[in-house]
One Martini backbone bead per residue (centre of mass of N, CA, C, O) as a GRO file, in nm:
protein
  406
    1UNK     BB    1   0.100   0.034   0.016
    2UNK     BB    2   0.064   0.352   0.011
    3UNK     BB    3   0.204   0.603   0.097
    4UNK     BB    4   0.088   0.961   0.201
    5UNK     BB    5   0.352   1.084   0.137
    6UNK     BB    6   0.412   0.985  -0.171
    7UNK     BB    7   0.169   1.174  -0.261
    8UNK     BB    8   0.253   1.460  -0.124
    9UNK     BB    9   0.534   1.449  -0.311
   10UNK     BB   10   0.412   1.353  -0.593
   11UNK     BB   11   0.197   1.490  -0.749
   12UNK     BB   12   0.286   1.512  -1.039
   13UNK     BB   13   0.158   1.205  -1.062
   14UNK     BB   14  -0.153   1.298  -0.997
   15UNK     BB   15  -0.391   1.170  -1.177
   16UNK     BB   16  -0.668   1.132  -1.419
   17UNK     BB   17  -0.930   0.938  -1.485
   18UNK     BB   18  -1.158   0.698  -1.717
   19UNK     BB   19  -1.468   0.631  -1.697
   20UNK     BB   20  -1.736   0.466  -1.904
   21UNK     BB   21  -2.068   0.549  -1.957
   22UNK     BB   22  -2.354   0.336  -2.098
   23UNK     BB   23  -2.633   0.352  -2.341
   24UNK     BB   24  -2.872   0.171  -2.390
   25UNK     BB   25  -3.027   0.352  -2.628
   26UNK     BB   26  -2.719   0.462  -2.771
   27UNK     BB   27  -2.455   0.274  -2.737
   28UNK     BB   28  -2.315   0.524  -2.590
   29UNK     BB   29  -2.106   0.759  -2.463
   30UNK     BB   30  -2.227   1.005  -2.139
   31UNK     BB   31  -1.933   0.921  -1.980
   32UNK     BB   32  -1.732   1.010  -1.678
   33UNK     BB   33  -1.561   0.890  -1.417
   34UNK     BB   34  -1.359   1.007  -1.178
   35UNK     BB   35  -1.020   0.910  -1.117
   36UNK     BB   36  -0.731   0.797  -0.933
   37UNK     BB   37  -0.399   0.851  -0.987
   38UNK     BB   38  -0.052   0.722  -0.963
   39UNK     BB   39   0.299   0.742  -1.053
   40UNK     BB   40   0.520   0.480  -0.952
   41UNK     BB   41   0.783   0.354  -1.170
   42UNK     BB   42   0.585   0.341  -1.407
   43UNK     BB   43   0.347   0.268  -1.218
   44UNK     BB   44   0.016   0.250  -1.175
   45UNK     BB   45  -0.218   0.364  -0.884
   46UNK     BB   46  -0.478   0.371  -0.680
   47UNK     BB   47  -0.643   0.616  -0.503
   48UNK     BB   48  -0.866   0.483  -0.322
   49UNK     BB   49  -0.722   0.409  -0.030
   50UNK     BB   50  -0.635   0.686   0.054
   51UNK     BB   51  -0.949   0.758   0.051
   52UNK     BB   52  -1.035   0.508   0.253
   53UNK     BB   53  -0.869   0.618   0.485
   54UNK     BB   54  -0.943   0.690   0.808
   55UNK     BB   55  -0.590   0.812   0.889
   56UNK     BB   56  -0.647   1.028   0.708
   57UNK     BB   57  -0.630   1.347   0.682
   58UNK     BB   58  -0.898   1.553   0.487
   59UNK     BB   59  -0.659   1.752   0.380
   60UNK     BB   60  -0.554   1.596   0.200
   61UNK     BB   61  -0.760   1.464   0.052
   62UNK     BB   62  -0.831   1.765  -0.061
   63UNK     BB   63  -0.604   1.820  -0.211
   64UNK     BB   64  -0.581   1.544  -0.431
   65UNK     BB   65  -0.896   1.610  -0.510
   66UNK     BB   66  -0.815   1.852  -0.643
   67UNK     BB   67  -0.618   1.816  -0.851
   68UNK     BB   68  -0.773   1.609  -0.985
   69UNK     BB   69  -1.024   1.785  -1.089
   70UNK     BB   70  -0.873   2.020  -1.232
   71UNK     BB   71  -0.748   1.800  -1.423
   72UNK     BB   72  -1.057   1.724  -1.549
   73UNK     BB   73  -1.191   1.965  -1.623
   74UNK     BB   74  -1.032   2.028  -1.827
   75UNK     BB   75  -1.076   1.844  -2.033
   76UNK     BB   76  -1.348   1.896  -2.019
   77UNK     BB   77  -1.375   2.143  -2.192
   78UNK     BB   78  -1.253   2.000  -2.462
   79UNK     BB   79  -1.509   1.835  -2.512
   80UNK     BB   80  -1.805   1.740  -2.519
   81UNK     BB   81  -2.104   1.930  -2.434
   82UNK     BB   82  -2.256   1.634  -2.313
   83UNK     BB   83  -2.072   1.533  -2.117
   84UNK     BB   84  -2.035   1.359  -1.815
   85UNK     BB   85  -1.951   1.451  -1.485
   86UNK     BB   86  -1.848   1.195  -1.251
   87UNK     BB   87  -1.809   1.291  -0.902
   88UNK     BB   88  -1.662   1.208  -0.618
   89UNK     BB   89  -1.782   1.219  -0.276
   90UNK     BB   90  -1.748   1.309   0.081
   91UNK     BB   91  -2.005   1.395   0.259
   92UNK     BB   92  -1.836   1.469   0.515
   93UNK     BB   93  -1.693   1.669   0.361
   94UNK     BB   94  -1.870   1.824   0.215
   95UNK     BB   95  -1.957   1.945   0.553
   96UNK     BB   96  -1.788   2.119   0.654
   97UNK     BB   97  -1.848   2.339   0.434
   98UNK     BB   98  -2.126   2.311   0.281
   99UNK     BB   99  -1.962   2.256  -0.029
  100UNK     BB  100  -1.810   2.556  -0.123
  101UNK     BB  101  -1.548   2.463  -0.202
  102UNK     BB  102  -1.666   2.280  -0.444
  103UNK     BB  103  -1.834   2.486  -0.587
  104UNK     BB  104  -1.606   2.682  -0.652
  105UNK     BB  105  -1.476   2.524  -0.882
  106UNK     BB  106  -1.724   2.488  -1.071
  107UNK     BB  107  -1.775   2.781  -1.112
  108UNK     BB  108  -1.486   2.847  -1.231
  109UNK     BB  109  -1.562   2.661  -1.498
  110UNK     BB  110  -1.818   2.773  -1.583
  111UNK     BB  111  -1.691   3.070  -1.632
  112UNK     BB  112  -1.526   2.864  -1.893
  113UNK     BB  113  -1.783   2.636  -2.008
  114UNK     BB  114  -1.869   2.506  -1.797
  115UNK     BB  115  -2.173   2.318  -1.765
  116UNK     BB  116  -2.345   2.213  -1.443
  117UNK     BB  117  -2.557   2.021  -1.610
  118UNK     BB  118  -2.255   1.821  -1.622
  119UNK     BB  119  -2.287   1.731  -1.333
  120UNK     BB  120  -2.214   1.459  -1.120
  121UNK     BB  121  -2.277   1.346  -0.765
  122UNK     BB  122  -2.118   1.135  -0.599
  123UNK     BB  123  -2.295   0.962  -0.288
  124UNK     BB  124  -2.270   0.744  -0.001
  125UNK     BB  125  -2.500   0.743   0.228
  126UNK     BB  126  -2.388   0.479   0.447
  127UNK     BB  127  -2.158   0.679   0.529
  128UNK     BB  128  -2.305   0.898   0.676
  129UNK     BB  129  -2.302   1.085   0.989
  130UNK     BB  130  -2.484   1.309   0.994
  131UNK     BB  131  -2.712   1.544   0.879
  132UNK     BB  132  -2.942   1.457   0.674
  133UNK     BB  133  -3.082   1.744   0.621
  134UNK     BB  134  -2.862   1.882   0.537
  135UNK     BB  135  -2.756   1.755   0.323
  136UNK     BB  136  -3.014   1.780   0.131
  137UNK     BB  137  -2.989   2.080   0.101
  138UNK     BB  138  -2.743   2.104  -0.003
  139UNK     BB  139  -2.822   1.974  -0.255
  140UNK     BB  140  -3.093   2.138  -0.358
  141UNK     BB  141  -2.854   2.364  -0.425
  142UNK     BB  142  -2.735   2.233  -0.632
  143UNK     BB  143  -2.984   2.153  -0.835
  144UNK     BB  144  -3.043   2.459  -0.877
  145UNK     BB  145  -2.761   2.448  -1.075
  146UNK     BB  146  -2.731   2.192  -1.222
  147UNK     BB  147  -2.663   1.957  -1.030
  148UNK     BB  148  -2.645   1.590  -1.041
  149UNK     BB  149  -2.760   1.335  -0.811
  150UNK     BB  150  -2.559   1.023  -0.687
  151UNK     BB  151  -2.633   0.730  -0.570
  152UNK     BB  152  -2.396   0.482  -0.427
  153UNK     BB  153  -2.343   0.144  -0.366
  154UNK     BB  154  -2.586  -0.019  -0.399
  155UNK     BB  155  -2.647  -0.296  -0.248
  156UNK     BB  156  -2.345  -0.339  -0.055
  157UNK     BB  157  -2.512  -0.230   0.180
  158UNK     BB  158  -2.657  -0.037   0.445
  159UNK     BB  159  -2.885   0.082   0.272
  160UNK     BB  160  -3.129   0.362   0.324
  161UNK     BB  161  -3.457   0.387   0.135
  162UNK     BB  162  -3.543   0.655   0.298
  163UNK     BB  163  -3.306   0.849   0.216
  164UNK     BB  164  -3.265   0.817  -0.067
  165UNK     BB  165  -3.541   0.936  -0.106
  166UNK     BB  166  -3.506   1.203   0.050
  167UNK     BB  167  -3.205   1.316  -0.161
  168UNK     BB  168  -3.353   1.317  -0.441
  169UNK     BB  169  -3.233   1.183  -0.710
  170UNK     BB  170  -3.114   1.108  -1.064
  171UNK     BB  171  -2.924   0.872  -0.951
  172UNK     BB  172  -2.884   0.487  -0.915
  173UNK     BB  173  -2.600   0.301  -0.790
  174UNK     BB  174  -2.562  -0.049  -0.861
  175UNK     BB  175  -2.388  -0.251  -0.723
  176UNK     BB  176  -2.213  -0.604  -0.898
  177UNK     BB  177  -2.057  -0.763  -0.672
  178UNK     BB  178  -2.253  -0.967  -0.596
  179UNK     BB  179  -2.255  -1.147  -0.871
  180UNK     BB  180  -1.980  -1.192  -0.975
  181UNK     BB  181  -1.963  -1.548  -1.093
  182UNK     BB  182  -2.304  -1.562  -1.034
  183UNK     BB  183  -2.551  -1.619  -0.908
  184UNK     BB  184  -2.830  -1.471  -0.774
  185UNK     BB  185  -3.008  -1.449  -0.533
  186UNK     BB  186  -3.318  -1.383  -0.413
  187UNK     BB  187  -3.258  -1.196  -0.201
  188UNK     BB  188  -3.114  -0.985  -0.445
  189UNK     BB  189  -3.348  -0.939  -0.628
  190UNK     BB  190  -3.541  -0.801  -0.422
  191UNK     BB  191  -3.357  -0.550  -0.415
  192UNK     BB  192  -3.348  -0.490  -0.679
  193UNK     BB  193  -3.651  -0.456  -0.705
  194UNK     BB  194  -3.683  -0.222  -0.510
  195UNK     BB  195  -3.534  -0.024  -0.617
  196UNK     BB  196  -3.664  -0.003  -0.896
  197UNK     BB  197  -3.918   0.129  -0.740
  198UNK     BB  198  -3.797   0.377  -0.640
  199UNK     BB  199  -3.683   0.501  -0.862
  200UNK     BB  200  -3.937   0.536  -1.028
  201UNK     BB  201  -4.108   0.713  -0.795
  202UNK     BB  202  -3.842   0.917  -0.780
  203UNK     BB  203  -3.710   0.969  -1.106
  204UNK     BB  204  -3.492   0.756  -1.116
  205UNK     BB  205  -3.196   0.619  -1.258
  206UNK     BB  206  -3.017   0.318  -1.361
  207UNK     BB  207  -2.670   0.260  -1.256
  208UNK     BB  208  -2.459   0.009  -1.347
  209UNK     BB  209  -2.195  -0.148  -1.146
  210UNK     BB  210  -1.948  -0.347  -1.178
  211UNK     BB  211  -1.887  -0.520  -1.485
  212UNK     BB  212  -1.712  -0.813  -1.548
  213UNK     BB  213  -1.992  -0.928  -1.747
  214UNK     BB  214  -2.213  -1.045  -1.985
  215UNK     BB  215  -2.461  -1.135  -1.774
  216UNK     BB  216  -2.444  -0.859  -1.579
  217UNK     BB  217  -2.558  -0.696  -1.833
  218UNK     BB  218  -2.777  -0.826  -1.858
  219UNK     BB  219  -2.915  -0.801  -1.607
  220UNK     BB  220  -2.900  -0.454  -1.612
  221UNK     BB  221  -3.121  -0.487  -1.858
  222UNK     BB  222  -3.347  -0.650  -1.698
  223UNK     BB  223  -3.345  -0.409  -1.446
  224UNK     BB  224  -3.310  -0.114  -1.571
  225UNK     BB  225  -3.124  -0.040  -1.710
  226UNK     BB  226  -2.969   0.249  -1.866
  227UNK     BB  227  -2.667   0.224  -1.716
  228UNK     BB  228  -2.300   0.164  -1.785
  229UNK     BB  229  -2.010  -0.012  -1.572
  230UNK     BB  230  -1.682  -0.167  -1.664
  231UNK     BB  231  -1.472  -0.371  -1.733
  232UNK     BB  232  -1.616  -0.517  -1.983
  233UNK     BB  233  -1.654  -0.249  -2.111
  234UNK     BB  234  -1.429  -0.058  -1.945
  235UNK     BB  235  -1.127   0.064  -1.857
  236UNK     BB  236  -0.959   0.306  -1.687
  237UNK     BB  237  -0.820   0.618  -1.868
  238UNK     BB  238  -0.646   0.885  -1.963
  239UNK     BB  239  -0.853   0.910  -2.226
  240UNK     BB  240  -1.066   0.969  -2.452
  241UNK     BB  241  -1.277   0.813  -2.641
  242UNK     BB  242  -1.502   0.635  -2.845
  243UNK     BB  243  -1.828   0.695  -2.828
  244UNK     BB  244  -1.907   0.435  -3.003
  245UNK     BB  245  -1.696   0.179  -2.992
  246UNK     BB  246  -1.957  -0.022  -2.845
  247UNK     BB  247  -2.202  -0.021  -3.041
  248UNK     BB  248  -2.215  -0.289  -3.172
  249UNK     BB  249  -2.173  -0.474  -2.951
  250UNK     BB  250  -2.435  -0.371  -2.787
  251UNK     BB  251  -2.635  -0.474  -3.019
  252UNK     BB  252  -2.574  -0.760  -3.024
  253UNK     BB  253  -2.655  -0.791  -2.710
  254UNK     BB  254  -2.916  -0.701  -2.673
  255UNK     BB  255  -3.012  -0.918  -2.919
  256UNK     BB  256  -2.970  -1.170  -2.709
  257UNK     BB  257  -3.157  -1.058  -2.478
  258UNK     BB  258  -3.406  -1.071  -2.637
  259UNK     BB  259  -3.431  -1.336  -2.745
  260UNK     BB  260  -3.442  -1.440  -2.497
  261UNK     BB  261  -3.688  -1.310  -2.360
  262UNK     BB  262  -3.884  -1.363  -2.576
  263UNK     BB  263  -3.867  -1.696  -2.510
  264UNK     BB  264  -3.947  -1.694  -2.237
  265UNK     BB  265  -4.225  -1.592  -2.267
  266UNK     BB  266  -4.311  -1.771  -2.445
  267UNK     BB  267  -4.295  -1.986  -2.264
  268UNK     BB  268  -4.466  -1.916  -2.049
  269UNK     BB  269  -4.697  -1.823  -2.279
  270UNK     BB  270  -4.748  -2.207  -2.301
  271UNK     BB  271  -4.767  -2.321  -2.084
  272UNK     BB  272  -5.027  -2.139  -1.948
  273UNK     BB  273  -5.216  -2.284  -2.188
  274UNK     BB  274  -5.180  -2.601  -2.140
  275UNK     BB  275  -5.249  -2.523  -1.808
  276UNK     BB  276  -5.546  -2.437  -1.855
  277UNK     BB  277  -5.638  -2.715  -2.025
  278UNK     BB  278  -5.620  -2.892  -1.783
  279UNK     BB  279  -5.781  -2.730  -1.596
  280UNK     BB  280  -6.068  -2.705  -1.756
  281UNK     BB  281  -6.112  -3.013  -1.784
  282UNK     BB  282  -6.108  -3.096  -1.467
  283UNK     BB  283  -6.327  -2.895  -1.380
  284UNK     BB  284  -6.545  -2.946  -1.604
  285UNK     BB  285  -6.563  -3.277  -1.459
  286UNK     BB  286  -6.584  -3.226  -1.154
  287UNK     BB  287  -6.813  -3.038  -1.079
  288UNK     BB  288  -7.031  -3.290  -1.180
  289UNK     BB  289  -6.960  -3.452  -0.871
  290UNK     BB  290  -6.935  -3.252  -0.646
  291UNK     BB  291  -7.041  -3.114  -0.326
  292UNK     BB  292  -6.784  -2.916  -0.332
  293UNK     BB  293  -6.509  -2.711  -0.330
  294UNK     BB  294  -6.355  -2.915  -0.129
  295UNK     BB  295  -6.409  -3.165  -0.329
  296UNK     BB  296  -6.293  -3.042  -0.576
  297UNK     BB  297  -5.986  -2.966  -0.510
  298UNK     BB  298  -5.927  -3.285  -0.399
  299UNK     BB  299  -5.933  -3.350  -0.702
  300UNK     BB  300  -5.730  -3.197  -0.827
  301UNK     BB  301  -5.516  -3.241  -0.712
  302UNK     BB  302  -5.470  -3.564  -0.774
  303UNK     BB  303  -5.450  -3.437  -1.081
  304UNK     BB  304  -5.202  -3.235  -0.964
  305UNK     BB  305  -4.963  -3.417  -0.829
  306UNK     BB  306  -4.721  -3.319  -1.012
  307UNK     BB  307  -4.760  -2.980  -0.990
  308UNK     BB  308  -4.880  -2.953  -0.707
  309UNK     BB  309  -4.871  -2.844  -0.343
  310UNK     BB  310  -5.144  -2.606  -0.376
  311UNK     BB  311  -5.510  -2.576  -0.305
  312UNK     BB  312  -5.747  -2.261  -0.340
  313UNK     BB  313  -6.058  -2.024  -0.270
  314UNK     BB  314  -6.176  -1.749  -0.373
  315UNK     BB  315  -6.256  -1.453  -0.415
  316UNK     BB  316  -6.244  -1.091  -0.531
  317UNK     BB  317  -6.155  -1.030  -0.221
  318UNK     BB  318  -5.993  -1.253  -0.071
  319UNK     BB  319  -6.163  -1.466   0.026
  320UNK     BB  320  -6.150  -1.785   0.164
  321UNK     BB  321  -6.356  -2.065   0.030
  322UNK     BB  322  -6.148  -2.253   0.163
  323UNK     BB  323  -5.969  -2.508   0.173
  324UNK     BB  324  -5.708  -2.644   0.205
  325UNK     BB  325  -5.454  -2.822  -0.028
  326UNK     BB  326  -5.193  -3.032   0.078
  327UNK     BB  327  -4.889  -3.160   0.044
  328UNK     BB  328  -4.774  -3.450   0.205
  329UNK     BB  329  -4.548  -3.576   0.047
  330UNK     BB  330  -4.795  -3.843  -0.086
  331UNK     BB  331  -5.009  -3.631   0.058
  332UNK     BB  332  -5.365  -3.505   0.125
  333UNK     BB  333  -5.497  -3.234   0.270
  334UNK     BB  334  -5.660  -3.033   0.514
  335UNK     BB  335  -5.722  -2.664   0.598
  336UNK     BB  336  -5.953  -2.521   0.750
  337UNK     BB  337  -5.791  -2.256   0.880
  338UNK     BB  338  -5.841  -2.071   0.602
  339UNK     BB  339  -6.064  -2.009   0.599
  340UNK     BB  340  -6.135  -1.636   0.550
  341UNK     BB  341  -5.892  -1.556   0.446
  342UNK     BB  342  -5.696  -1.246   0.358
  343UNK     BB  343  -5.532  -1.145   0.033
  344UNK     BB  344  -5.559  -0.884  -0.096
  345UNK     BB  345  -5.245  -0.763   0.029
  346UNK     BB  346  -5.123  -0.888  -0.219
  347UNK     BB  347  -4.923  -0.864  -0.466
  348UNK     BB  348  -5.152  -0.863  -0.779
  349UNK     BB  349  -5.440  -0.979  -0.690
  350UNK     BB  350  -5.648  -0.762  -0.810
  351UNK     BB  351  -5.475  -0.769  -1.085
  352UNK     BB  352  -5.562  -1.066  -1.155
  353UNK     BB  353  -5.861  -1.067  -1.115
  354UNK     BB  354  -5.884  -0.867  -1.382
  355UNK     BB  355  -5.783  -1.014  -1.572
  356UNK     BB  356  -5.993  -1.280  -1.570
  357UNK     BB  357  -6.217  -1.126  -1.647
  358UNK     BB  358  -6.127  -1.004  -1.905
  359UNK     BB  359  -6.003  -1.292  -2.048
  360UNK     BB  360  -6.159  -1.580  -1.945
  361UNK     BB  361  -5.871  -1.706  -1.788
  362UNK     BB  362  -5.593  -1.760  -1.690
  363UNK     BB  363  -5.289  -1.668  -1.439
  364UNK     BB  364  -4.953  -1.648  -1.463
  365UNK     BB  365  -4.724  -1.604  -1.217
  366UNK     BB  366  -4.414  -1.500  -1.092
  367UNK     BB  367  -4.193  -1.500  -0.927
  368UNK     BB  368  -4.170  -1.614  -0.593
  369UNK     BB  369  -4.211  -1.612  -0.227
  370UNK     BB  370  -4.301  -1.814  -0.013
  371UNK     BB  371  -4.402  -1.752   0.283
  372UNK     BB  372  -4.392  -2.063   0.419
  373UNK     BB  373  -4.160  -2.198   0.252
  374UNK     BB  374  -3.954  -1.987   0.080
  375UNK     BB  375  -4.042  -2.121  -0.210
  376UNK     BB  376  -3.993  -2.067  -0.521
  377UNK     BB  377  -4.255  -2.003  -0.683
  378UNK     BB  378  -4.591  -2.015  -0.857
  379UNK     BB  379  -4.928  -1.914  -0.977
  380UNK     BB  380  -5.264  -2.052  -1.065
  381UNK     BB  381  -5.510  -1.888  -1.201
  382UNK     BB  382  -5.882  -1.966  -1.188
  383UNK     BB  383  -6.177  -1.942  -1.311
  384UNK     BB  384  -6.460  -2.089  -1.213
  385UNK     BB  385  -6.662  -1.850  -1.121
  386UNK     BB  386  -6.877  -1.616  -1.020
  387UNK     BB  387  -6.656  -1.524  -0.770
  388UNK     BB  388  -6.461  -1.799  -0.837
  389UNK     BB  389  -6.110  -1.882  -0.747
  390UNK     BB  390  -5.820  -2.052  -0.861
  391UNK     BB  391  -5.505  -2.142  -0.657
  392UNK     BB  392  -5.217  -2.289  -0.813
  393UNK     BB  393  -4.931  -2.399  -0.676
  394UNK     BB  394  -4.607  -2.407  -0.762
  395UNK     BB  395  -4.308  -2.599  -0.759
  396UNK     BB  396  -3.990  -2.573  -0.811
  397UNK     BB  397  -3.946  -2.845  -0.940
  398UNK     BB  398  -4.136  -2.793  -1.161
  399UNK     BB  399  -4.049  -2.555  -1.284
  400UNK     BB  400  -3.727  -2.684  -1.330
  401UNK     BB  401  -3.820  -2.865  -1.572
  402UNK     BB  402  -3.924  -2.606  -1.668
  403UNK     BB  403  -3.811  -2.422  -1.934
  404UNK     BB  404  -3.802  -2.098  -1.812
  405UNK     BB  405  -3.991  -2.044  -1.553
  406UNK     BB  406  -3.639  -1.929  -1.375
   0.00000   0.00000   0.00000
């Protein structure tokens, strides 16, 4: 690790790099964000540590951190006018004195023909520990100079979604080291969604960082990322590059996404078909047999032992007019405690019975998290009858069979 002392003796090797930040719809770079650098030996390194040390003082960081930006808004002066400069700010630093320091460098540039309507301030929300509120002031000031904000890093450690809500971003940065090189969790795809939630809420863009494979790019492309950014794409360099240079490649990339994309839907939209037909030959011939509604279904269960691990019937309001059809290992039981449940409240409930009024036929959910069992299943909800709908759980083990379901 580079001493702080070598950093602060030797500036003239301090300079900046540049990342591109790339986008979805024109496939062209639309930004850099700006790292620092130190050549020691004729060797590069990073000033990452530097800056992320908690035992160097924040004069010196301070200090490090002007030599850089002012060289780096320097090639900004005489880059494209439309091009974005992403800024790394440490919220705690700039509250020393409520952000003037840094506002005084760009207003200089400003002077000079940088708009500051392409400044872009990424900070790290769990990393600040003053007060949320100044903060916040403090940005509002800023973005009333036409200086936009971004929260980064996201999904990485402890975001708290109520601040970052506050701080009412124009970009939230997500970082994707947590997909590694392998599949991620579903407990990290559920906050993946919950993010892209806030985001739309709040009219924020999704710009997914440190991206170092192709996968991971489908991920973010998936999962509305507008922006992207990482080493698959480009490592940070001394100089910019050209704007189009990865545009046929992310063209290519993009059909190659969309393609599965619609393969896996046309598969979900073929299942969902198939299993309409086998439930409603079920349904209209066990109707004219049974004695009643828990009569009906657990004739369906035997006959969906195959698929199926959980049948019961609700109305339109979400009040369950059946007991439960569980299966335990290879027998089926009832659960007759479950009569008079209500669902109402569960996401999609009352938008899929309106589907289903609609459509006059069933309706195959999302993968999604079981409650009870926390196994990733769908559900196929499908009209009995007037105001009356039923509700079959399908598990994980049948999904997987199923190519394409998960």
């Amino acid at each position: 690790m580079l001493d702080p002392l070598d950093i602060l003796t030797n500036m003239d090797a301090v300079r900046p790099h540049y990342q591109p930040i790339f986008s979805a719809d024109e496939q062209k770079i639309i930004g850099y964000e700006i790292f620092g650098r130190i050549v020691i030996d004729s060797e590069i390194k990073s000033l990452g540590p530097f800056f992320l040390d908690p035992t160097i003082p924040e004069e010196y960081k301070m200090e490090v951190d002007e030599k850089i930006l002012k060289n780096a808004l320097e090639n900004f002066l005489t880059a494209d006018p439309d091009l974005l400069v992403f800024i790394n700010q440490d919220a705690n630093i700039l509250m020393l004195d409520h952000g003037e320091a840094f506002l005084a460098i760009l207003k200089e540039f400003e002077e000079r023909g940088l708009s500051l309507e392409r400044i872009v301030i990424e900070i790290t929300e769990h990393n600040f520990t003053g007060d949320i509120e100044q903060l916040y002031h403090m940005l509002m000031y800023y973005k009333t100079c036409g200086i936009k904000i971004a929260v980064d890093n996201i999904g990485k450690e402890n975001s708290n979604l109520d601040r970052i809500a506050l701080l009412s971003p124009d970009l939230l940065k997500i970082d994707l080291q947590a997909l590694k090189l392998s599949s991620p969790s579903p407990t990290y795809e559920y906050v993946l969604y919950t993010i892209a939630l806030l985001a739309r809420k709040i009219g924020a863009t999704l710009l997914f960082e440190d991206i170092e494979a192709n996968f991971q790019l489908q991920y973010a492309w998936r999962n509305g990322g507008r922006y992207f950014q990482g080493y698959y794409l480009q490592r940070p360099g001394e100089e910019f590059i050209d704007r189009s240079m990865l545009k046929e490649r992310l063209q290519n990339e993009f059909n190659q996404f969309i393609t599965h994309e619609k393969r896996k839907l046309e598969t979900v939209h073929d299942y969902s078909e198939q299993f309409y037909k086998r439930v409603h030959q079920n349904v209209t011939a066990f109707k004219k047999t049974s004695q009643s509604n828990d009569d009906l279904i657990v004739k369906l269960a035997e006959s969906l032992t195959d698929c199926t691990f959980r049948i019961y019937m609700c109305n339109e309001n979400g009040f369950q007019l059946t007991a439960n059809v569980l299966k335990k290992g290879e027998e089926w039981i009832l659960q007759s405690e479950y009569k008079m449940k209500n669902w109402s409240w569960r996401p999609y409930f009352l938008e899929n019975i309106l589907k289903m009024n609609h459509l006059k036929k069933g309706v195959l959910s999302d993968l999604y998290s079981d409650i009870e069992t926390g196994e990733m299943i769908r559900t196929y909800s499908y009209p009995v009858d007037e105001n009356v709908y039923l509700f079959i759980d399908l598990p994980y083990s049948h999904l997987y069979e199923q190519e394409g379901l998960i």
